[in-house]
C-alpha positions as a printed Julia matrix, in Angstrom:
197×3 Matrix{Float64}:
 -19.99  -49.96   -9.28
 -21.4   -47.24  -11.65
 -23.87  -46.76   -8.73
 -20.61  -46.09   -5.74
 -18.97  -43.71   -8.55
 -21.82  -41.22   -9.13
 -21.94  -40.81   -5.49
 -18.63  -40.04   -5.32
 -18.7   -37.67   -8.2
 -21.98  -35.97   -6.71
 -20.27  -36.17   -3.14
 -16.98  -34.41   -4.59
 -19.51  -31.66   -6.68
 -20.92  -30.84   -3.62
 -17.79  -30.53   -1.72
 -16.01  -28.54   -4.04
 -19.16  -26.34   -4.63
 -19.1   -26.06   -0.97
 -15.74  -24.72   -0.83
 -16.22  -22.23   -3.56
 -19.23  -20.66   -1.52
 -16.78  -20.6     1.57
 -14.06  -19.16   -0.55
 -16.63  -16.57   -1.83
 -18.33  -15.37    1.4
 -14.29  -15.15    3.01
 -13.52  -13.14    0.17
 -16.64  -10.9     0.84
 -15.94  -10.59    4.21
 -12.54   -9.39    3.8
 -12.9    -6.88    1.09
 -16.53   -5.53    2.62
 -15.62   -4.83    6.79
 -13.22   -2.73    9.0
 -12.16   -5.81   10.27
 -10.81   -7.18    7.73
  -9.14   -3.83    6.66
  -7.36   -2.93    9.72
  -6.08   -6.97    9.61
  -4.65   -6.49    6.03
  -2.9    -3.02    6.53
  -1.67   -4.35    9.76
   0.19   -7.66    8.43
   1.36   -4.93    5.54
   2.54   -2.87    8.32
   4.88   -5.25   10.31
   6.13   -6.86    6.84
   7.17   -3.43    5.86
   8.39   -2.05    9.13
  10.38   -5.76    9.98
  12.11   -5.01    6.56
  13.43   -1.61    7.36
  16.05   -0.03    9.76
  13.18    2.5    10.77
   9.95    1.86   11.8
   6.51    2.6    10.52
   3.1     3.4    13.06
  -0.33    3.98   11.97
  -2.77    5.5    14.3
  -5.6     4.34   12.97
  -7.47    2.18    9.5
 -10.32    2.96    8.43
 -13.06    1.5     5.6
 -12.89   -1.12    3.16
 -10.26   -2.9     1.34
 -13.09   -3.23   -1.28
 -14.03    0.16   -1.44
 -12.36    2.9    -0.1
  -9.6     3.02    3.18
  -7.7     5.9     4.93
  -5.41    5.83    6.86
  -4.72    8.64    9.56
  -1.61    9.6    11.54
   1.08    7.86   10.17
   4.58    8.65   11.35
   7.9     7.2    10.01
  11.48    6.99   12.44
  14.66    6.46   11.31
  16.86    3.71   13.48
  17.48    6.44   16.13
  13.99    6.65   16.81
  14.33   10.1    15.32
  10.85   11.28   13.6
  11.75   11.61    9.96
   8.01   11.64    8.21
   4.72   12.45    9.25
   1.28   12.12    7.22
  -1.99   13.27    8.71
  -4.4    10.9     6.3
  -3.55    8.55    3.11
  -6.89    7.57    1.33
  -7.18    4.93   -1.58
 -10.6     4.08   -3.76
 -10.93    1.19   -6.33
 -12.6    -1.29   -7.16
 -11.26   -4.61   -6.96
 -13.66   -6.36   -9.42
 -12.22   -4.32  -12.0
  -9.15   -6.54  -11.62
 -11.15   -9.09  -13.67
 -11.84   -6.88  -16.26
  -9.08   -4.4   -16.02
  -8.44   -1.04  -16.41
  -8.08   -0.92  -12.25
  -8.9     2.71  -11.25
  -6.88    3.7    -7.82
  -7.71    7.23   -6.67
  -4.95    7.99   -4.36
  -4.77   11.61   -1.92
  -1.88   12.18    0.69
  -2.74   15.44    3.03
  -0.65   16.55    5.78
   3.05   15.71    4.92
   5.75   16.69    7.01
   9.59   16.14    6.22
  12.23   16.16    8.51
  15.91   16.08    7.06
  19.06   16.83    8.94
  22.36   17.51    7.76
  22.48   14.03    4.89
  18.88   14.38    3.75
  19.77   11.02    2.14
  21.4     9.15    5.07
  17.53   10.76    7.38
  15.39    8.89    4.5
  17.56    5.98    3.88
  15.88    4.2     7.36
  12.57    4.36    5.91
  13.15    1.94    2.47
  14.07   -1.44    2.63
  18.44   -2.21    2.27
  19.62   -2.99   -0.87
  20.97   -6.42   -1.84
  25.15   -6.43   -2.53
  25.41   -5.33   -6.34
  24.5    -8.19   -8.48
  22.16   -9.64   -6.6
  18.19  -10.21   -8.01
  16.07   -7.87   -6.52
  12.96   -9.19   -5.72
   9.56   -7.5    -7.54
   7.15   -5.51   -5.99
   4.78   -6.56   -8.31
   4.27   -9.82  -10.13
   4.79   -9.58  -14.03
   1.14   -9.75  -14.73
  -0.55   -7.96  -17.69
  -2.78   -6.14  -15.09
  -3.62   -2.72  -16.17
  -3.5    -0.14  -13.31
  -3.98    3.74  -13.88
  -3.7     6.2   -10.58
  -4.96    9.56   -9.85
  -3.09   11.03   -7.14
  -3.58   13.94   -5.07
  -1.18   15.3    -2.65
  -1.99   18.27   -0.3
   0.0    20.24    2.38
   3.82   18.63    1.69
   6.06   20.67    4.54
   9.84   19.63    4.13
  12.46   20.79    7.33
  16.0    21.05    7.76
  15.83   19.27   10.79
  13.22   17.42   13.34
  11.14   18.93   15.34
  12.67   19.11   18.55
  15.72   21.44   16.84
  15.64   24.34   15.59
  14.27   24.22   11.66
  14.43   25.8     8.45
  11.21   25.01    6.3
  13.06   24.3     2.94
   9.73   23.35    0.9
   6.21   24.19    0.97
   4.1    22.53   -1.56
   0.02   23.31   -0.92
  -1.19   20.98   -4.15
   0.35   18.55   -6.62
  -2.23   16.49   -8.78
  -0.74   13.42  -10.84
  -1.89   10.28  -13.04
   0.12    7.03  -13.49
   0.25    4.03  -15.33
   1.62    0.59  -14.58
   1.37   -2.63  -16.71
   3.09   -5.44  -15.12
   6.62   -5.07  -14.85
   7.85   -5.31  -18.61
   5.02   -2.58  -19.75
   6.47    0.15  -17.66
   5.58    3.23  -15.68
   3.9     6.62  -16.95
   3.66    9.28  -15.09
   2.41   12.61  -15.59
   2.16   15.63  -12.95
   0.3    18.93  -12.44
């Protein structure tokens, strides 16, 4: 009997080591190709576009999810179909070990940024963020209350804001060449910081 039970405890070892090694290499894998990048930002993609009246495109994804990704060409339409944000590139560094360790670095830029308003800047944008809940209602988190300890250096370059799209005649109302910006997020009970300039 002792005998039947060590081979079952050696058999389970071995299978549970086993899985650990497969959970290791898939988590390799998808943090370390283009692959497994353009997969991630894809699923993100259609969850965020499915929960907005607009839509959301990205031309194309490139690098690492462990590492560093861009994203180029992204455009934003309201419900009409009406173009309502462009962004030539978004580009994000970290590294995700440091999620075991903590603080995570995110270096953030944004270049290229066009804005197109009409005549209720608010009603253009409201397409492009998911509906509210009736007042009273739970909203749910963006972020799990964690004690994870993120800090972000941002960069934003080239911001163009319009009156109107650009198939009408247009106004520019804003031109901002260069914003720089750090943040701070613990979890949702330790708040935001932000600091910009």
């Amino acid at each position: 009997m002792a005998r039947a039970t060590h081979k079952v405890a050696k058999s389970l070892a071995v299978g549970v080591a086993a899985v650990l090694c497969l959970a290791a290499v898939t988590a390799g894998l998808a943090t370390s190709t283009n692959w497994a990048a353009r997969l991630v930002v894809t699923q993100a993609l259609k969850a965020y576009d499915d929960a907005i009246p607009g839509s959301v495109r990205v031309g194309a994804v490139h690098g690492r999810l462990g590492a560093a990704l861009v994203l180029d060409d992204i455009v934003l339409r309201d419900r009409d179909g009406q173009l309502r944000v462009e962004v030539d590139k978004i580009g994000v560094r970290w590294r995700p070990w440091q999620l075991l360790f903590g603080p995570v670095e995110v270096a953030a830029s944004v270049k290229g940024v066009r804005v197109f308003l009409g005549s209720d800047p608010s009603a253009a944008l409201a397409d492009l963020a998911p509906p509210r809940g009736p007042p009273g209602e739970e909203e749910t988190a963006l972020m799990p209350d964690v004690p994870l300890d993120v800090r972000i250096a941002l960069a934003v370059e080239d911001v163009r804001v319009f009156d109107a799209p650009p198939q009408k005649d247009r106004r520019r109302l804003l031109v901002l060449e260069s914003l720089t910006g750090l943040a701070a997020a613990k979890g949702q009970g330790g708040g935001v910081a932000l600091k910009m300039r």
